[in-house]
C-alpha positions in Angstrom: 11.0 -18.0 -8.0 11.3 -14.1 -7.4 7.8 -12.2 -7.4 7.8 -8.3 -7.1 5.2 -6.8 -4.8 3.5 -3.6 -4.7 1.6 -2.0 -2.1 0.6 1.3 -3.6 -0.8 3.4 -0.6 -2.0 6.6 -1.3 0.6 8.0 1.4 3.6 6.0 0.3 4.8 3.1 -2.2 6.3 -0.3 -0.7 7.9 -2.4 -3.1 9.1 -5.8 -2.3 11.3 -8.7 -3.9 9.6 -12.2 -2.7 9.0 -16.0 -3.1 6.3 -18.4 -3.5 6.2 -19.1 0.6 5.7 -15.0 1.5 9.1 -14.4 2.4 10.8 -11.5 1.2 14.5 -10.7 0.4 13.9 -7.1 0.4 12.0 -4.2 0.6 11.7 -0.7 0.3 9.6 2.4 0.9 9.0 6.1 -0.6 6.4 8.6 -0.4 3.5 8.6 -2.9 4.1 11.8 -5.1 2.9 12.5 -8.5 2.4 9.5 -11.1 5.8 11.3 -13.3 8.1 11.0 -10.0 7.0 7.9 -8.4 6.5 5.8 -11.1 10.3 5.8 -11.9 10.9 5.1 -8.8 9.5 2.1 -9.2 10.6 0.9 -12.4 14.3 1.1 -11.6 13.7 -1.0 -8.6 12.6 -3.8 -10.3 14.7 -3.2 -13.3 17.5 -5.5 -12.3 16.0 -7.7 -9.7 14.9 -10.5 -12.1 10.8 -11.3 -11.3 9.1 -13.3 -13.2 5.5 -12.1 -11.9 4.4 -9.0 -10.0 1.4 -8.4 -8.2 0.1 -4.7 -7.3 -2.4 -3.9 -4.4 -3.3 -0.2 -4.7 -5.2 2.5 -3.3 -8.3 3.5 -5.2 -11.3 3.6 -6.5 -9.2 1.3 -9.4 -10.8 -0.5 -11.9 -10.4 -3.8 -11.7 -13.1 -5.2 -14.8 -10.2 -7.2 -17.3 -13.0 -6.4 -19.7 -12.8 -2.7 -19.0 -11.0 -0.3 -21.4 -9.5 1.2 -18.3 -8.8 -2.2 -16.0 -5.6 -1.0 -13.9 -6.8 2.5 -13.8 -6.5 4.8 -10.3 -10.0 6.2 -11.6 -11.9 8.9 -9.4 -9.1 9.6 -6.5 -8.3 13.5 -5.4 -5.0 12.5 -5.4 -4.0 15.4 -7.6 -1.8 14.1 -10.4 -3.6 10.3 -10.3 -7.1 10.2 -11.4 -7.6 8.2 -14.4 -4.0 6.7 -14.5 -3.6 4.0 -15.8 -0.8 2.2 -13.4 -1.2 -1.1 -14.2 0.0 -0.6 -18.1 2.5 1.5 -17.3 4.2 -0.9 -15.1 3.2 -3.9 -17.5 5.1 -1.6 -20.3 8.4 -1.9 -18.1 7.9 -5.8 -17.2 6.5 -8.4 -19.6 5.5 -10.6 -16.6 2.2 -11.8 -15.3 0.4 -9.4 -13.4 -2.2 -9.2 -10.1 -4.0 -6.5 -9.2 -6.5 -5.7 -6.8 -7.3 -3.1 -4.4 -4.3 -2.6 -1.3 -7.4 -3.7 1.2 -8.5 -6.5 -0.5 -4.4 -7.8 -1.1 -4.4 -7.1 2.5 -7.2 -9.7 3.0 -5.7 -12.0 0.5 -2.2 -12.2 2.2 -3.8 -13.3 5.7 -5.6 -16.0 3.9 -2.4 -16.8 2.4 -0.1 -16.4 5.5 -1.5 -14.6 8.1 -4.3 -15.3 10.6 -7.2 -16.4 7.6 -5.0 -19.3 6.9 -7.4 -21.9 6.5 -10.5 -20.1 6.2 -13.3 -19.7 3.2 -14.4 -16.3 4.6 -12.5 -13.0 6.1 -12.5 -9.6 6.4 -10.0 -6.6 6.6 -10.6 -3.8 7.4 -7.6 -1.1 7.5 -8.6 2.2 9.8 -5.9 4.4 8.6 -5.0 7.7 6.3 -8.7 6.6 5.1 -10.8 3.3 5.7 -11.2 0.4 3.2 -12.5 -3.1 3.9 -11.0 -6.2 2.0 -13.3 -8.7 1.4 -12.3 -12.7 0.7 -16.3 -14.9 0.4 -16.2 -18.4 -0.8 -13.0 -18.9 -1.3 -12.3 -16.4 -3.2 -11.9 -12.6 -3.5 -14.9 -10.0 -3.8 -15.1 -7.6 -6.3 -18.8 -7.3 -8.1 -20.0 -4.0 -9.9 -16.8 -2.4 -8.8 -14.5 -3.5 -6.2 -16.0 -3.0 -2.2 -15.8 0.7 -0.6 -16.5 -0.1 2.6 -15.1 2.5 4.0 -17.8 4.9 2.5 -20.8 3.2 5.0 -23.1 5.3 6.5 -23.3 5.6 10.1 -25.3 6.0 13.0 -24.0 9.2 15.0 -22.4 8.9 18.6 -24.8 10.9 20.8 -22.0 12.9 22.1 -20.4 13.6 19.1 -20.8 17.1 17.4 -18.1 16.6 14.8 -19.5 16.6 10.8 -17.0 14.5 9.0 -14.4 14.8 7.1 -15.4 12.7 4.2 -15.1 15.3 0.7 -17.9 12.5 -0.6 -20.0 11.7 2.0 -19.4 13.8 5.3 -20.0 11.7 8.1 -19.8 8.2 6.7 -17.8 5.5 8.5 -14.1 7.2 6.7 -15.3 10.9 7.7 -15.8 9.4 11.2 -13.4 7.0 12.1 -10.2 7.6 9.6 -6.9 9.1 11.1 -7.7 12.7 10.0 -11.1 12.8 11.1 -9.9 11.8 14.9 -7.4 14.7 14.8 -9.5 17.5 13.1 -12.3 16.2 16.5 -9.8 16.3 19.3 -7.3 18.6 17.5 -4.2 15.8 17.8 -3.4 12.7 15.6 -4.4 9.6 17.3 -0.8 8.6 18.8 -0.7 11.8 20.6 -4.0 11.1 22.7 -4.0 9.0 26.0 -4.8 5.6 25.9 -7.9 6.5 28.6 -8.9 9.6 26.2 -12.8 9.3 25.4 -11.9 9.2 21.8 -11.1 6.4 21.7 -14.6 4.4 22.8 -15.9 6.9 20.4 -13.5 5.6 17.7 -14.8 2.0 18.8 -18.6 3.0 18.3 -18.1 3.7 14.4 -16.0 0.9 13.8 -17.5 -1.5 15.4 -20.7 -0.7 13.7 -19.1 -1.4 10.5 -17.7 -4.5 11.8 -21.7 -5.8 12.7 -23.0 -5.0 9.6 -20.4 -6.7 7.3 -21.3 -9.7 10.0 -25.2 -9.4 9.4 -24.8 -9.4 5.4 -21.4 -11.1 5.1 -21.0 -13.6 7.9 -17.1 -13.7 7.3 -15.5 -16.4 9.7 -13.0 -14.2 11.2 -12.5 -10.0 10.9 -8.8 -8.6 10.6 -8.2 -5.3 12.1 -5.2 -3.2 10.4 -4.0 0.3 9.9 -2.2 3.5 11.5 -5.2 3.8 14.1 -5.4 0.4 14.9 -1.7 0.7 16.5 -3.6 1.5 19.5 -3.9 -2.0 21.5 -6.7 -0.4 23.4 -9.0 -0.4 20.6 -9.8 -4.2 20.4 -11.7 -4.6 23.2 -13.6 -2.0 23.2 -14.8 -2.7 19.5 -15.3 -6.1 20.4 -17.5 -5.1 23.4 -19.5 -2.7 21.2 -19.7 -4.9 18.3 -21.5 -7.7 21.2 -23.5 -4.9 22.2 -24.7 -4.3 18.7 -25.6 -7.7 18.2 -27.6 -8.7 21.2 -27.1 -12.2 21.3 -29.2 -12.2 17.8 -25.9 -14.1 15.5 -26.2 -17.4 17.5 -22.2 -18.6 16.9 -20.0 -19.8 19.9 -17.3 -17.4 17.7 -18.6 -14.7 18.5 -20.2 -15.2 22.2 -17.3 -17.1 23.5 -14.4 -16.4 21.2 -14.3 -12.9 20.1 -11.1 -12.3 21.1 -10.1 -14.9 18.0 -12.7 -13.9 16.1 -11.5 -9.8 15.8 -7.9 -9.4 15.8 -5.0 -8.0 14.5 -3.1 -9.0 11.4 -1.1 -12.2 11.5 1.4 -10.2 8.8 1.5 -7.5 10.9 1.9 -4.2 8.7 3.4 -6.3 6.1 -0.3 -7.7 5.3 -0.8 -5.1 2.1 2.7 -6.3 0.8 2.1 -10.3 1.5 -1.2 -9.7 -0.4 0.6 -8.3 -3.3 3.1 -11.2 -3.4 0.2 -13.5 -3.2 -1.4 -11.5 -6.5 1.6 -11.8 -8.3 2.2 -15.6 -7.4 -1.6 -16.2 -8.1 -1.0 -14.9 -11.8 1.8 -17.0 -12.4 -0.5 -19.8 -11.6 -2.7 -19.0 -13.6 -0.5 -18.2 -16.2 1.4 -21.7 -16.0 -1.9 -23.7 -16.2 -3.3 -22.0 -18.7 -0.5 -22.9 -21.3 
């Protein structure tokens, strides 16, 4: 069967045509611009491609309540042109298919499960480090959403003693975003992350604020493996210094051979590589069709 994927980043679109074993036929990019001119875009790439579900992973807040008058919304985003839009109808207006949709972190999460490095598991974790942060959360078997949907990337942290810098969260100032996201490292050290030097002390600062997200999601969570993805995680430097801090954090306290003797299999990168977001979104869509066909 042909499922259409989405991954609607708040910096660019990816649309993809795949099956119901993740792999993909084709793909394509474009930057995220106003609803009126990206929407379009869109539309006429599916138009003629045949799918017969689509599943949407998007950048938020969203609103994901079916009950909700405005389930499939983009709700409170700055994005100027996309707050309150409602993206899901106007997409199921062009396709009368069965829909996913979730937030692009927790597709992300959802397409490692599938066919990345959570295959097998009950419990996982992504968390993207990026444009902005935003942790994915799969519990039970099945995905997280609550009250709202998880915004992860909005906890609060405890400061760096060497670190002067006060966020560049609009929200929140210094929360885990406004410390760790790809424009807070380059309005600190006045570069973008790729420009620094592997050795550059930003980087075990970088490893400080993540990794203290990383041991409190393990504290309330317990998630059987964390997934690392996202612009800033590019840098292959970053692992082991979040996966020293993240022991450091935890003192011997969570008592699992996981994380005392395994962490390098316990906090990695994604299996999908960047392709995570849009193998989540195939997984929505296919996971709609399912529950589509055994409904009838």
């Amino acid at each position: 069967m042909r499922i259409g994927a989405i991954e609607a980043g708040g910096t660019k679109f990816v649309c993809g045509i795949g099956d119901e074993n993740g792999r993909f036929e084709h793909r394509i990019s474009f930057p995220t611009e106003h609803p009126d001119q990206t929407l379009p875009r869109v539309i006429t790439y599916f138009q003629d491609k045949g799918v017969e579900a689509m599943g949407i992973g998007s950048f938020g807040p969203i609103d994901i309540r079916q009950d909700s008058p405005t389930y499939g919304y983009v709700t409170t985003t700055p994005k100027p042109g996309w707050g309150n839009y409602d993206l899901l109808g106007t997409l199921k207006q062009a396709f009368p298919v069965p829909f996913g949709f979730d937030t692009d972190v927790n597709a992300a999460v959802y397409g490692e499960v599938k066919w990345g490095a959570g295959q097998g598991l009950s419990s996982c974790l992504y968390i993207t480090v990026g444009t902005g942060v935003g942790i994915g959360v799969y519990s039970e078997g099945q995905l997280v959403h609550g009250l709202v949907h998880p915004e992860g990337g909005h906890l609060l942290t405890r400061r760096h003693p060497e670190d002067d810098f006060v966020g560049s969260c609009p929200y929140h100032g210094d929360c885990l975003e406004g410390m760790a996201a790809g424009p807070a490292i380059e309005a600190r050290w006045g570069k973008k992350g790729h420009e620094l030097p592997v050795d550059h002390r930003a980087w075990k600062m970088e490893a400080f604020y993540i990794a203290q997200s990383i041991t409190d999601a393990i504290l309330l969570l317990s998630p059987q493996k964390i997934i690392l993805g996202g612009g800033v995680m590019q840098q292959p430097q970053l692992y082991p210094l979040i996966r020293e801090a993240v022991l450091l954090n935890l003192n011997g306290y969570v008592s699992s051979s996981a994380i005392l003797d395994h962490m390098e299999e316990y906090i990695v990168s994604p299996g999908l590589g960047q392709q995570a977001g849009l193998g989540g979104a195939l997984a929505l869509g296919l996971t709609a069709w399912n529950n589509r066909v055994s409904s009838i």
